[in-house]
Each structure stands twice: as structure tokens, then as C-alpha cells.
C-alpha positions, 0 to 999 in steps of 0.5 A: 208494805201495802199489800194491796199493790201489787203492781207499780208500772211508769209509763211515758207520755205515749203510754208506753211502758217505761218500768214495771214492779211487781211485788213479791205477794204473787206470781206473775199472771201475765206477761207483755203482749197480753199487757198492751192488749189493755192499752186503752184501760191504762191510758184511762186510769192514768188520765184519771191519776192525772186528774186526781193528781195521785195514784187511783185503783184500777180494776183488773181485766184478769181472771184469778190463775195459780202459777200464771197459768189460765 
């Protein structure tokens, strides 16, 4: 297992959120409003995905919460 995963999402060729998985290693901190709230910084690491033609790391807007709460 990579730990360091610990969310995978497909999207299509709008940017739209075709699948999501998120690993068993923590809580979920948010859910799908607040996700397209970052539509910008996704399409962003993923034409930087395409470009390098694999997965990249991308930071996290998200501050650290316990049990998805802020």
C-alpha cells in the first residue's frame, strides 16, 4: 500500500469528476461542493500530470481537521 495516497479521482475531459477513492488511512475532510470550489488547482495538476505523462503530487488547500470537522 502507499500511504501516502490518500485520494485517487478520474476525471473526464471537462474536468468533471468521473470516480473517486479515498483510502481507508483517514476520514473524509470534505465533501463535493467544497471539492469544485478548487476546480482551477485540479485542472492545473492534471494538465501537469499530462505533461509529465504520470501521476504528480499536488498540494492541499486543506487545513488538518479530526472526524472531517473544521
Amino acid at each position: 500500500a502507499r500511504r501516502e495516497m490518500l485520494r485517487i479521482e478520474l476525471r473526464d475531459a471537462r474536468m468533471q469528476l468521473q470516480a473517486a477513492v479515498d483510502s481507508d488511512l483517514r476520514a473524509a475532510v470534505f465533501d463535493a461542493p467544497q471539492r469544485e470550489q478548487l476546480a482551477s488547482e485540479v485542472e492545473a495538476a492534471c494538465q501537469q500530470a499530462r505533461s509529465a505523462r504520470g501521476p504528480i503530487y499536488a498540494t492541499s488547500p486543506f487545513r488538518v481537521a479530526v472526524n472531517g470537522q473544521r
